[in-house]
OpenMM code with the backbone's topology and positions (N, CA, C; nanometers):
from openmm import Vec3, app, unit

residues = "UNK UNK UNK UNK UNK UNK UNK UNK UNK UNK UNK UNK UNK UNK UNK UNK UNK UNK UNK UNK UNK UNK UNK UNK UNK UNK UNK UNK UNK UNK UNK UNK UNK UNK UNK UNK UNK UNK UNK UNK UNK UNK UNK UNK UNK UNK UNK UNK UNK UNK UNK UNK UNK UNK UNK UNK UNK UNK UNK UNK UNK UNK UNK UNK UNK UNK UNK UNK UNK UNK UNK UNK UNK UNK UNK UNK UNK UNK UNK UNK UNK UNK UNK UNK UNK UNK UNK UNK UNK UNK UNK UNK UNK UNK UNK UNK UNK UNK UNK UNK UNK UNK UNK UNK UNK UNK UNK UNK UNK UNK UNK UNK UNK UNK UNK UNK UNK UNK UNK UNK UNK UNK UNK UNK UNK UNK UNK UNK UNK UNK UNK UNK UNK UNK UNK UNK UNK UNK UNK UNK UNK UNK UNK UNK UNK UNK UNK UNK UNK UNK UNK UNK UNK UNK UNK UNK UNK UNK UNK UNK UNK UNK UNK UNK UNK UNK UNK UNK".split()
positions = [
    Vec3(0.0857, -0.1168, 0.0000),
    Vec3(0.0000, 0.0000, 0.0000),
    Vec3(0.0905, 0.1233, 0.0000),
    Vec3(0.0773, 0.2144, -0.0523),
    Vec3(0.1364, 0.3295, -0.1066),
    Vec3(0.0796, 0.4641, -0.0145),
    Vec3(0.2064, 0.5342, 0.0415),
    Vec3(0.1677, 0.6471, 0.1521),
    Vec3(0.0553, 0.7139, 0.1023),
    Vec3(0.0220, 0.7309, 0.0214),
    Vec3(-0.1405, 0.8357, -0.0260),
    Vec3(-0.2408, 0.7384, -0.0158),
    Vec3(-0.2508, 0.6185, -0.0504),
    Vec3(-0.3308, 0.5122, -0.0050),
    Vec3(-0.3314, 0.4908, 0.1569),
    Vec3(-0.2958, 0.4707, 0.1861),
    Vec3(-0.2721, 0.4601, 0.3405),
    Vec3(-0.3262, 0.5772, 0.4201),
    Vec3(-0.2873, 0.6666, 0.3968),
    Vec3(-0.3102, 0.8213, 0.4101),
    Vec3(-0.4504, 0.8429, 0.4237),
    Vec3(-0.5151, 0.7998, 0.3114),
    Vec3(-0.6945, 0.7885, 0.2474),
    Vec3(-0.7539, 0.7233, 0.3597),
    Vec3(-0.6755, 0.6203, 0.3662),
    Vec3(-0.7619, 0.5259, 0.4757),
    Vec3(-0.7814, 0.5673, 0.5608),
    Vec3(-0.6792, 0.5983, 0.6189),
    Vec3(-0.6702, 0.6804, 0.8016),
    Vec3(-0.7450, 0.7553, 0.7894),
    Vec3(-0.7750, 0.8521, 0.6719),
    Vec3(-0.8699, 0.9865, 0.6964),
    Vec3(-0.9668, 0.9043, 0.7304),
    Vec3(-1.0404, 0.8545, 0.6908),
    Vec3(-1.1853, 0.8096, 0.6793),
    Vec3(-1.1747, 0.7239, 0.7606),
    Vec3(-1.0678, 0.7164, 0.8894),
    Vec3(-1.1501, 0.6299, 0.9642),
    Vec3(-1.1749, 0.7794, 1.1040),
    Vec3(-1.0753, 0.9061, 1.0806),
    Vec3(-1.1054, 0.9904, 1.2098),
    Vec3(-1.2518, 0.9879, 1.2409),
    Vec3(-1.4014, 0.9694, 1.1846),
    Vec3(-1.4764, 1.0396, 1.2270),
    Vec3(-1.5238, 0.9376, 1.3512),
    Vec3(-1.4652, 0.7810, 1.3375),
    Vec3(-1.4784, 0.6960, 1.4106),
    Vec3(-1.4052, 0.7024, 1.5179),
    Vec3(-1.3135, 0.7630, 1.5081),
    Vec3(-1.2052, 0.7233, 1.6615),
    Vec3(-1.2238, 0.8595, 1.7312),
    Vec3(-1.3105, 0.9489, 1.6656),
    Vec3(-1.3746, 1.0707, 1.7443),
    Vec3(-1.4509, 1.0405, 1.9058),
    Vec3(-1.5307, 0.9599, 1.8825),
    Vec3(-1.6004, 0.9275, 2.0147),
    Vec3(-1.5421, 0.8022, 2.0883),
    Vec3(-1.4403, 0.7286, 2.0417),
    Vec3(-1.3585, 0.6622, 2.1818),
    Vec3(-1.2690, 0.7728, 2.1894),
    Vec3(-1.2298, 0.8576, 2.1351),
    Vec3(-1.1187, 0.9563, 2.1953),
    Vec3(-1.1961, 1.0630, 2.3261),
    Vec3(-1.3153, 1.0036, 2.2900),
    Vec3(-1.3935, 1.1349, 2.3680),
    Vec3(-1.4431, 1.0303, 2.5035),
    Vec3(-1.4913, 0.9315, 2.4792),
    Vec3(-1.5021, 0.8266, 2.5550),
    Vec3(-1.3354, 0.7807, 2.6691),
    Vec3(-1.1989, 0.8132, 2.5934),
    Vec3(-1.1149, 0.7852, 2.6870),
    Vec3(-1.0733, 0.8923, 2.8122),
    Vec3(-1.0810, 1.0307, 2.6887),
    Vec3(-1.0304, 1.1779, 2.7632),
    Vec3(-1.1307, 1.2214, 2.8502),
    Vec3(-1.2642, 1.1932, 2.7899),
    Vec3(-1.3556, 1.2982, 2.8231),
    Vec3(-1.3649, 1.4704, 2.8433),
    Vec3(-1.2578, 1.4871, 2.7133),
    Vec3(-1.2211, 1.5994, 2.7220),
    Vec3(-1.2481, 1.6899, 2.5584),
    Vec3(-1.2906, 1.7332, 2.5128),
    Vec3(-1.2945, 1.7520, 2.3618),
    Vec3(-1.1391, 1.7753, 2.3590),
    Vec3(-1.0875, 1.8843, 2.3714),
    Vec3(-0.9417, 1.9291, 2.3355),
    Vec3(-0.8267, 1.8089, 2.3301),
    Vec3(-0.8482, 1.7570, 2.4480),
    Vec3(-0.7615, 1.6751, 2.5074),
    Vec3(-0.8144, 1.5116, 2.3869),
    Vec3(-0.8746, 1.4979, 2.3548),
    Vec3(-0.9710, 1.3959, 2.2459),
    Vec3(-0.8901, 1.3948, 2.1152),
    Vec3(-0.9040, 1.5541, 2.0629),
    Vec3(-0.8557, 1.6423, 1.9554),
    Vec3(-0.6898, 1.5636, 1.9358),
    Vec3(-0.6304, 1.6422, 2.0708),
    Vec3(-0.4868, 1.5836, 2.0823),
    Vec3(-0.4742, 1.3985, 2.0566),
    Vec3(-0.5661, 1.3778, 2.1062),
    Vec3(-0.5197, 1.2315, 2.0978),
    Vec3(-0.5333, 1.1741, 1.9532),
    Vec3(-0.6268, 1.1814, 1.9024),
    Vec3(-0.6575, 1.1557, 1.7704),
    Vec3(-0.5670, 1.1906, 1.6686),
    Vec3(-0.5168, 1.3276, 1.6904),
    Vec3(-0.3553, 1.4002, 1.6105),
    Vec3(-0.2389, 1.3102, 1.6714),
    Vec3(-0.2548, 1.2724, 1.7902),
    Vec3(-0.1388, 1.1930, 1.7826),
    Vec3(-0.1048, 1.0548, 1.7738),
    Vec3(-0.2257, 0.9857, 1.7657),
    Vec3(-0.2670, 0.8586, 1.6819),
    Vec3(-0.2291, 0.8889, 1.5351),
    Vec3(-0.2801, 0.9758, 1.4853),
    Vec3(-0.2420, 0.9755, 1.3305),
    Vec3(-0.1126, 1.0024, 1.2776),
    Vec3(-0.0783, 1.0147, 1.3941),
    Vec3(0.0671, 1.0881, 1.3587),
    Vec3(0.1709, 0.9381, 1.3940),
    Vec3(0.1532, 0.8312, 1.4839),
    Vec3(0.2005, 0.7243, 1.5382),
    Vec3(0.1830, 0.6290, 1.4251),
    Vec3(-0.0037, 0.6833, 1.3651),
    Vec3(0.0340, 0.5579, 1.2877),
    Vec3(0.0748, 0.5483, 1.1125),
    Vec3(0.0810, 0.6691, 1.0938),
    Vec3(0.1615, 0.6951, 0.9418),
    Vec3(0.2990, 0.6885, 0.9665),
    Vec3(0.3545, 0.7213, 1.0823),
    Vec3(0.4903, 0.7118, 1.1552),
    Vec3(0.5515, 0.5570, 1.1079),
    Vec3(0.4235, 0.4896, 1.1305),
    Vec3(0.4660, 0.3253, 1.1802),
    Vec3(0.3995, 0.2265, 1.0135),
    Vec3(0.3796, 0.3486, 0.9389),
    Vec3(0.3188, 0.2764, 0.8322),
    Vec3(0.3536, 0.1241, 0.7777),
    Vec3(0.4593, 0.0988, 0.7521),
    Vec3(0.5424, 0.0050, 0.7474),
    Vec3(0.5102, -0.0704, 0.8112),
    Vec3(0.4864, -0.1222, 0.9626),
    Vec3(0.4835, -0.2090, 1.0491),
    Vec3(0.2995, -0.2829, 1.0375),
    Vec3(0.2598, -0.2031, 0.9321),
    Vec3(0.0958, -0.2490, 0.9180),
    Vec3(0.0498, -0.3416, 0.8315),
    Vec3(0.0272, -0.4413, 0.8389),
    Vec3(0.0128, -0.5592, 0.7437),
    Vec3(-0.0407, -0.5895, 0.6580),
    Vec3(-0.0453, -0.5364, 0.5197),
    Vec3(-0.1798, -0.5355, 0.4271),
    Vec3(-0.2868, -0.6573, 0.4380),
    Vec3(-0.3790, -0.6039, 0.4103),
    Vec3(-0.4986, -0.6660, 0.4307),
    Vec3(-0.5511, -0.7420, 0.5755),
    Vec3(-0.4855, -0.6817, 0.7036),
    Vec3(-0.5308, -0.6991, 0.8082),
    Vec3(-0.6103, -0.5839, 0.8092),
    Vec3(-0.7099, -0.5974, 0.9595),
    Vec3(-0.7773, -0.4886, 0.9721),
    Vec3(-0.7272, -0.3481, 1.0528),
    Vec3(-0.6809, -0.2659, 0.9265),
    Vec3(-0.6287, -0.0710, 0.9786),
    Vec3(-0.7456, -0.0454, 1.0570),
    Vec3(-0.8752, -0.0317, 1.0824),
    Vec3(-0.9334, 0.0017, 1.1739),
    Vec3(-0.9088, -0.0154, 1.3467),
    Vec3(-0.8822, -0.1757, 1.3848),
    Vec3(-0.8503, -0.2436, 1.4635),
    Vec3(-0.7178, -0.2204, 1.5427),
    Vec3(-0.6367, -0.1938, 1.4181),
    Vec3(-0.4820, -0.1708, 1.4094),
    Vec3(-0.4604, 0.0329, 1.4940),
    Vec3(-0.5534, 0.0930, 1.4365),
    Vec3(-0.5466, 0.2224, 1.4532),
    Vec3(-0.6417, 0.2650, 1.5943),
    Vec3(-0.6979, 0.2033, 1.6141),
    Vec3(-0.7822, 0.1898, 1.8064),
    Vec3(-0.6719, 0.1276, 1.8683),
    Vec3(-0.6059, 0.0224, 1.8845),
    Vec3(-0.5049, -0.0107, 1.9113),
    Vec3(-0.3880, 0.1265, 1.9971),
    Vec3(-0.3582, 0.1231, 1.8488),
    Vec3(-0.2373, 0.2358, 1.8656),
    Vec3(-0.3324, 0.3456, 1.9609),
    Vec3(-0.4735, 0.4130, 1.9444),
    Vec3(-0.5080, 0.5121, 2.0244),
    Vec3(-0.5265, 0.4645, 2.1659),
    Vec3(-0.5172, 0.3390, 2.2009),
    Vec3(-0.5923, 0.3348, 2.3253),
    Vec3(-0.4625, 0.2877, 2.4022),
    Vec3(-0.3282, 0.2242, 2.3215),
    Vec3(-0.2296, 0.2427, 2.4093),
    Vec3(-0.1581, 0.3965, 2.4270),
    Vec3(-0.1523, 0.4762, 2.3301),
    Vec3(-0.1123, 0.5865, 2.3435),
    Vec3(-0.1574, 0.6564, 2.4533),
    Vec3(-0.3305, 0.6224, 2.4725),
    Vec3(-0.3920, 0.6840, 2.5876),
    Vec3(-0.3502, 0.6643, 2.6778),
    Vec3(-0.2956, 0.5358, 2.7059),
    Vec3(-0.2939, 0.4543, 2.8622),
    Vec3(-0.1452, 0.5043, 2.8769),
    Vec3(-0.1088, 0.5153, 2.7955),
    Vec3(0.0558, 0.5467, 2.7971),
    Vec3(0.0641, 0.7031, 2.8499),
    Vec3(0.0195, 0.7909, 2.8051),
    Vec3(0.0161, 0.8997, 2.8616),
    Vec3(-0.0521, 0.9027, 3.0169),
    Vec3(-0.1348, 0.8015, 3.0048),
    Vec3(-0.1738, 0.8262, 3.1164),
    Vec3(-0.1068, 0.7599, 3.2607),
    Vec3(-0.0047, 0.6600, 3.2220),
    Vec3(0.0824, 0.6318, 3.3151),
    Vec3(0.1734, 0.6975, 3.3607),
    Vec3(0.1898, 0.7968, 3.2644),
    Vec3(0.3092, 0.8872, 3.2505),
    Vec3(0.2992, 0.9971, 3.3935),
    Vec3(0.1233, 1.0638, 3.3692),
    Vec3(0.0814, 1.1674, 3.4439),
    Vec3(0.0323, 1.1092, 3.5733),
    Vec3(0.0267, 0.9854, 3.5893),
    Vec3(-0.0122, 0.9695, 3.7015),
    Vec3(0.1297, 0.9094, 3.8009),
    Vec3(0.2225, 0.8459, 3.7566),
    Vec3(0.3740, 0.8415, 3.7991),
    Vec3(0.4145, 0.9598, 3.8517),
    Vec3(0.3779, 1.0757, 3.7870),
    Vec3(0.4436, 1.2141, 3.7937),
    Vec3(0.4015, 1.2457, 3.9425),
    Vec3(0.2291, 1.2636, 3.9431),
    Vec3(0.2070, 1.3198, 4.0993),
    Vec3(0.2623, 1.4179, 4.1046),
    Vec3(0.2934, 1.5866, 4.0186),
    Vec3(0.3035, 1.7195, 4.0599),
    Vec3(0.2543, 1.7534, 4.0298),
    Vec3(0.2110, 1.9022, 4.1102),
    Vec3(0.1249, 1.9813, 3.9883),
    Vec3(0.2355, 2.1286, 4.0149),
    Vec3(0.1784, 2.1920, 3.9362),
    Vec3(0.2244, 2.3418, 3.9430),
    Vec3(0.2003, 2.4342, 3.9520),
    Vec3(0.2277, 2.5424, 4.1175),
    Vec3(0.1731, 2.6766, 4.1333),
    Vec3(0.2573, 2.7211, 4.0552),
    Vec3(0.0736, 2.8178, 4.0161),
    Vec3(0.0489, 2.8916, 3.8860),
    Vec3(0.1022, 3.0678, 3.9723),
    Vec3(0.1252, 3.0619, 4.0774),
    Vec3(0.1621, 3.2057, 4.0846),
    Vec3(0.3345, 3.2460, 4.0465),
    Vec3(0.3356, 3.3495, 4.0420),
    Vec3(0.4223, 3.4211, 3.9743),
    Vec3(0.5866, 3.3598, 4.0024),
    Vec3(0.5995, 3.2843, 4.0760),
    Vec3(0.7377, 3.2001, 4.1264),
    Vec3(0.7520, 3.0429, 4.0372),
    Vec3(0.6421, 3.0352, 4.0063),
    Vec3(0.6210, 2.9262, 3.9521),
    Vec3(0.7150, 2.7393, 4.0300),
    Vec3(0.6892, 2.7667, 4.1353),
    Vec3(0.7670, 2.6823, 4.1947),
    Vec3(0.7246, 2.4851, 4.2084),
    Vec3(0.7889, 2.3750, 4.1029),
    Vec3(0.7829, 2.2856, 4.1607),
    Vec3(0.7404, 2.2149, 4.2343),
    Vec3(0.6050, 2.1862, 4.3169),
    Vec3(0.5654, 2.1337, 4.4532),
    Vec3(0.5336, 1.9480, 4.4254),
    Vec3(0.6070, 1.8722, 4.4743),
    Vec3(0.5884, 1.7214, 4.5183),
    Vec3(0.4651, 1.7264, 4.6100),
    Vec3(0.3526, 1.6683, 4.5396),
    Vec3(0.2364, 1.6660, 4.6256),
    Vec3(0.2523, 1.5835, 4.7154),
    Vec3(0.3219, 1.4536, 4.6984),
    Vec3(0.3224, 1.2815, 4.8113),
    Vec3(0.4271, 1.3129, 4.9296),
    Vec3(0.4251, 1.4767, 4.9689),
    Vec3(0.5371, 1.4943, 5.0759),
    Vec3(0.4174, 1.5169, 5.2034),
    Vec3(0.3284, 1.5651, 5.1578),
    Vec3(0.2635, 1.7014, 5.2317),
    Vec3(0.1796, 1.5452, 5.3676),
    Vec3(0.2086, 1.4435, 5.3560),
    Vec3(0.1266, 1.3699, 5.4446),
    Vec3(0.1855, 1.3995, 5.6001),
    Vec3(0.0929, 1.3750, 5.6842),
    Vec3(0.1532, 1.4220, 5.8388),
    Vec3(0.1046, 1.2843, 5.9281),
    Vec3(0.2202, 1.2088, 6.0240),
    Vec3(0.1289, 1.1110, 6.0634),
    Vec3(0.1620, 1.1576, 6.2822),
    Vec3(0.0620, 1.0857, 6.3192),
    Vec3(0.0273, 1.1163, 6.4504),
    Vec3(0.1361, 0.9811, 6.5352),
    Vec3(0.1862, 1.0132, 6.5669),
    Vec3(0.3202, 0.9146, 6.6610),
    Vec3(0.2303, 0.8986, 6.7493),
    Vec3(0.1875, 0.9682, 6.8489),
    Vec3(0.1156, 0.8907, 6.9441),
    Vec3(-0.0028, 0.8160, 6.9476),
    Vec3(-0.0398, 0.8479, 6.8252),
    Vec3(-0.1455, 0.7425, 6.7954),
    Vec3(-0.1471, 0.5707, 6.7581),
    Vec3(0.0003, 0.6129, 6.6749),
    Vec3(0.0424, 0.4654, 6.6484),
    Vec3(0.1485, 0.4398, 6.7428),
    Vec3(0.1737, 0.4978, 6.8517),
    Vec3(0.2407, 0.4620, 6.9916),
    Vec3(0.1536, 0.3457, 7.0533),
    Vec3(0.0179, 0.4307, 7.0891),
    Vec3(-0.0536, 0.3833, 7.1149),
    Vec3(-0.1201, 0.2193, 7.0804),
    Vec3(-0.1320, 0.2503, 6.9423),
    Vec3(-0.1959, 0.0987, 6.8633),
    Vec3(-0.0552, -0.0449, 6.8630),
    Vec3(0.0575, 0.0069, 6.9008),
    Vec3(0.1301, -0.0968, 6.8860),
    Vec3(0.1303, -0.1320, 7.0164),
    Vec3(0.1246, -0.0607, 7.0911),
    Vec3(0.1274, -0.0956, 7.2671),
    Vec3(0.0010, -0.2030, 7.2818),
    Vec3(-0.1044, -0.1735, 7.2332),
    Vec3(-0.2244, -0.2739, 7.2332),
    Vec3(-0.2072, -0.3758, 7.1626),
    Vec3(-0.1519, -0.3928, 7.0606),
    Vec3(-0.1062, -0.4708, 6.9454),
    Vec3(-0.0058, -0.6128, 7.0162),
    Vec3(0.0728, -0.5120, 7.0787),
    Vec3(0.1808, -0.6272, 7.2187),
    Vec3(0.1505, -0.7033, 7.2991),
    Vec3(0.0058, -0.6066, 7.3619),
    Vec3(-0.0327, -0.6703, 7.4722),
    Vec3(-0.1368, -0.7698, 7.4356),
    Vec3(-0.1993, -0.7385, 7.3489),
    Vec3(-0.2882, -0.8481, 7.2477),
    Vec3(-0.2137, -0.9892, 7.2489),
    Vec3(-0.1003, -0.9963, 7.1525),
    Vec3(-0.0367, -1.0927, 7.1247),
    Vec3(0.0029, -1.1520, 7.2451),
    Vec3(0.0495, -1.0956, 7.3492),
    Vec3(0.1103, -1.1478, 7.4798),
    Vec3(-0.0120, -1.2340, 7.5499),
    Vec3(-0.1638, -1.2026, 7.5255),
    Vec3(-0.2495, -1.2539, 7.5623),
    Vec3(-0.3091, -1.3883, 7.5154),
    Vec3(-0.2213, -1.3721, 7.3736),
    Vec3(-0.2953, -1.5439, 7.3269),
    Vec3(-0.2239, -1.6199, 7.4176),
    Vec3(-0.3000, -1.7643, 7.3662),
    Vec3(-0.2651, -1.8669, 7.4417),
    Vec3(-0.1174, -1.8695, 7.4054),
    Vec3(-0.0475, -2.0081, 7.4855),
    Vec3(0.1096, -2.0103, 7.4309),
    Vec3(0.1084, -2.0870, 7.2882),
    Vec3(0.0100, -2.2083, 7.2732),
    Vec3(-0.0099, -2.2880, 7.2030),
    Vec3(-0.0326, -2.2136, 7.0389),
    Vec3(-0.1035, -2.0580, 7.0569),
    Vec3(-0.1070, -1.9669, 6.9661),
    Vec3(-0.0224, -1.8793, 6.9112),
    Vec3(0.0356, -1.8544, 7.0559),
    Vec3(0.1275, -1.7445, 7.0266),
    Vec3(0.2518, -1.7395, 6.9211),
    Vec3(0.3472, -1.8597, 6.9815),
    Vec3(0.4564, -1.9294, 6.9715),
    Vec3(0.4513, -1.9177, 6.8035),
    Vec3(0.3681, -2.0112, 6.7258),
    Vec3(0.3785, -2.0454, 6.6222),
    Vec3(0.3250, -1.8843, 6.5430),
    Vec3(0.2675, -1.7991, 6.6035),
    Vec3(0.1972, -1.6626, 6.5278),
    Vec3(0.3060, -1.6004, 6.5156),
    Vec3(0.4116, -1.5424, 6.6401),
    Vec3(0.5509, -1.5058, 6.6202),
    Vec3(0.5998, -1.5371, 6.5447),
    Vec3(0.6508, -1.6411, 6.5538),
    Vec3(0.7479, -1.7021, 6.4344),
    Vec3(0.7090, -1.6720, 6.3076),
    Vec3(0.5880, -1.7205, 6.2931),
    Vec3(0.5700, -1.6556, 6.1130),
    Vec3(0.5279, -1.5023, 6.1091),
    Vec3(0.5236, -1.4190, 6.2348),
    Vec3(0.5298, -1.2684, 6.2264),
    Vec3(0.6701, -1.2245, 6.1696),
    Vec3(0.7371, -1.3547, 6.2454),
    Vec3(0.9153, -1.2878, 6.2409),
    Vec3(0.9585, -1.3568, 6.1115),
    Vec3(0.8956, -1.3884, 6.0451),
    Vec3(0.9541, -1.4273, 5.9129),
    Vec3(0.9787, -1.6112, 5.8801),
    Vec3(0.9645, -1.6682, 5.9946),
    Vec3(0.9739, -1.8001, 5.9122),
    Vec3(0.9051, -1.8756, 5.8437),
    Vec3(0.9060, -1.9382, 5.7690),
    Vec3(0.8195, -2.0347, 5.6679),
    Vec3(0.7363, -2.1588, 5.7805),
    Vec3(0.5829, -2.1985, 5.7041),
    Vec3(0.5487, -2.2903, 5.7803),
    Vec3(0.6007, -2.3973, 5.8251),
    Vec3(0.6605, -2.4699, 5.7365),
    Vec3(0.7331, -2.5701, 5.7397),
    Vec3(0.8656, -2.5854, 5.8467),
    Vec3(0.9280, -2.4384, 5.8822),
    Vec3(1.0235, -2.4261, 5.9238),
    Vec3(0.9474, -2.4124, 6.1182),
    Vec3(0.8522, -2.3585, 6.1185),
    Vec3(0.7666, -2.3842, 6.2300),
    Vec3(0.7311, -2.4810, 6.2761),
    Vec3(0.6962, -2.5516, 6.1594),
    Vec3(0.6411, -2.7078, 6.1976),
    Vec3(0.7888, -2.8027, 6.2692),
    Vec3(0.8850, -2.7766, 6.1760),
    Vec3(0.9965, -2.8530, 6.2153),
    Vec3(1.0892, -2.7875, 6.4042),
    Vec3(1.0124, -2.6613, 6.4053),
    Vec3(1.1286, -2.6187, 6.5109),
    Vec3(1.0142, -2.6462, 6.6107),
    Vec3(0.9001, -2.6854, 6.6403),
    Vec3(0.7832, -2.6813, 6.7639),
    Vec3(0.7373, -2.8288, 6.7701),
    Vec3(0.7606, -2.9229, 6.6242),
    Vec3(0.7308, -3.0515, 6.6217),
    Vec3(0.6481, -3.0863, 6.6196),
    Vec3(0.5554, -3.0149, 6.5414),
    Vec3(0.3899, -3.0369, 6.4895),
    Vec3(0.3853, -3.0356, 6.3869),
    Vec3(0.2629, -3.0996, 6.2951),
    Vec3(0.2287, -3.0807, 6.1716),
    Vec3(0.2229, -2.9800, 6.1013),
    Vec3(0.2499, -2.9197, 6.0102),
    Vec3(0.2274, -2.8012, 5.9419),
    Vec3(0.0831, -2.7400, 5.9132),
    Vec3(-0.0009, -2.8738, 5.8989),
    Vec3(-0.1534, -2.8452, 5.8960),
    Vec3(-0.1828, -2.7702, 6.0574),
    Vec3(-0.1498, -2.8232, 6.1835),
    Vec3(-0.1923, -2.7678, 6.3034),
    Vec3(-0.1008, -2.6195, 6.2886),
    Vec3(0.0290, -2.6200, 6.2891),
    Vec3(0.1119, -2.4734, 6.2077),
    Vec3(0.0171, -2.3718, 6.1534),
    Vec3(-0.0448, -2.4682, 5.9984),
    Vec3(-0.1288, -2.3121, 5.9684),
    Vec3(-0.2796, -2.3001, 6.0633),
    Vec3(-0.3393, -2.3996, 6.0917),
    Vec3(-0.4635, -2.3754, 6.1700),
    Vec3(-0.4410, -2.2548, 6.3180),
    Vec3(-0.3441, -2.2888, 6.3705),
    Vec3(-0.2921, -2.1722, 6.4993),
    Vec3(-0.2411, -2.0621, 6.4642),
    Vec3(-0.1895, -2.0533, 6.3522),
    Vec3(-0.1743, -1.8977, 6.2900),
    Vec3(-0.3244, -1.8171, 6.2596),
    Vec3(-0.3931, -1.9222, 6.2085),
    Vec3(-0.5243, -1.8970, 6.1695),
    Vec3(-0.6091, -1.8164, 6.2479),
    Vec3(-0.6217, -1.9243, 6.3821),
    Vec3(-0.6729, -1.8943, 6.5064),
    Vec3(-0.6406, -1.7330, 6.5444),
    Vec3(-0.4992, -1.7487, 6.5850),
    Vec3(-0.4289, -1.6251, 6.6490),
    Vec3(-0.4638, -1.5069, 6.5670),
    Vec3(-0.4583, -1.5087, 6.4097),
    Vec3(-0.5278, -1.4119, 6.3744),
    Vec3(-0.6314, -1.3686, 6.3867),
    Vec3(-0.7120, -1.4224, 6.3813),
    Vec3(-0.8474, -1.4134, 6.4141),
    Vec3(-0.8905, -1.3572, 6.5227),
    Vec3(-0.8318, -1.4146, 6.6117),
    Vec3(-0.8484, -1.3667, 6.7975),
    Vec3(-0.7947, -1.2505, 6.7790),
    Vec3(-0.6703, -1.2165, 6.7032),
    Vec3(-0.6116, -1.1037, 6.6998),
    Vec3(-0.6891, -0.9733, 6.6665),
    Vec3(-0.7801, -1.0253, 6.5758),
    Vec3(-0.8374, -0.9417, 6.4991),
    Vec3(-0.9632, -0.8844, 6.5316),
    Vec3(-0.9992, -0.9773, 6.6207),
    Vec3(-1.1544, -0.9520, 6.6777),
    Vec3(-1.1163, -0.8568, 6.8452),
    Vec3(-0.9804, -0.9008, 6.8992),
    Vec3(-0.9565, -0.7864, 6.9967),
    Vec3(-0.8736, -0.6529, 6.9475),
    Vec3(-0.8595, -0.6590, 6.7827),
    Vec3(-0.8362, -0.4930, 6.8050),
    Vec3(-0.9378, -0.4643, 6.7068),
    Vec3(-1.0303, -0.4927, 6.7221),
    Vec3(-1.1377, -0.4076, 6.6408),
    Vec3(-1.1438, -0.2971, 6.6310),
    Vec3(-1.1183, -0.2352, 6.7132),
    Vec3(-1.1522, -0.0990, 6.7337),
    Vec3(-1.0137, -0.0122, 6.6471),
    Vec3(-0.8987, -0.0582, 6.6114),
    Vec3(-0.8561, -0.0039, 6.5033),
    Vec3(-0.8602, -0.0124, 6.3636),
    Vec3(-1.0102, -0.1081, 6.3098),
    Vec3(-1.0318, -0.1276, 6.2354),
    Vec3(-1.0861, 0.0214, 6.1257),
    Vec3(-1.0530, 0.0286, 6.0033),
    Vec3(-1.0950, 0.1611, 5.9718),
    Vec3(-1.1846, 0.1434, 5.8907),
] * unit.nanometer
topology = app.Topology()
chain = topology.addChain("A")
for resn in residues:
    res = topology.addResidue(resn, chain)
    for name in ("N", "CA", "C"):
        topology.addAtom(name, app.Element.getBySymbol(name[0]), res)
């Protein structure tokens, strides 16, 4: 197929990729852009298009990764930019503030929780708190791995039903 042939085609398919462009952006302008830069990706890539497959298919394609692609881009980013006269840079994912004594608090209950299960619970809940594998539980307490995961089970559970109240 020959660049003016090719060319033809693409025109006549914009009036179609008008409303998924509008359907992805929900933006007319921002739609506009996308569609110009679909057409522009895919006369770019003419070559790589396979005669007599379907250019329709081929050209949604290219728009709807382009979309997603930009849109990974802007959402990675996370800045925006004051518009006043300094024009300064601001990292929005700084501005979080957290309360120390609050989670002073929740781990102190959290301790005394755990200190309260049984031993039969506890023992084996530690251990896989602190990182070991079931198996490696089973072998260091000398129980089955099935009773291993059932007392982790438990302990969570109990765990979970006495800190309710930091449930959010």
């Amino acid at each position: 197929m020959t660049a003016v042939e090719f060319n033809n085609h693409i025109q006549f398919l914009i009036p179609s990729l008008e409303p998924f462009a509008m359907k992805l952006t929900k933006d007319h302008s921002n739609a506009k852009d996308l569609i110009q830069e679909t057409m522009l990706k895919a006369f770019s890539n003419k070559e790589k298009f396979t005669t007599g497959s379907n250019l329709k298919a081929w050209v949604f394609t290219i728009m709807k990764n382009t979309f997603l692609t930009d849109y990974q881009k802007t959402s990675r980013r996370k800045t925006f930019i004051d518009t006043t006269d300094n024009l300064h840079f601001i990292n929005s994912t700084n501005i979080e503030q957290k309360n120390a004594a609050y989670s002073n608090f929740a781990m102190d209950d959290i301790q005394a929780a755990i200190e309260d299960l049984e031993e039969i619970y506890k023992r084996p809940f530690v251990m896989y708190f602190r990182g070991f594998k079931y198996h490696e539980i089973s072998e260091r307490l000398n129980i089955p791995i099935g009773t291993v995961k059932n007392r982790i089970f438990l302990a969570r559970k109990e765990l979970k039903q006495i800190l309710k109240v930091y449930e959010l």
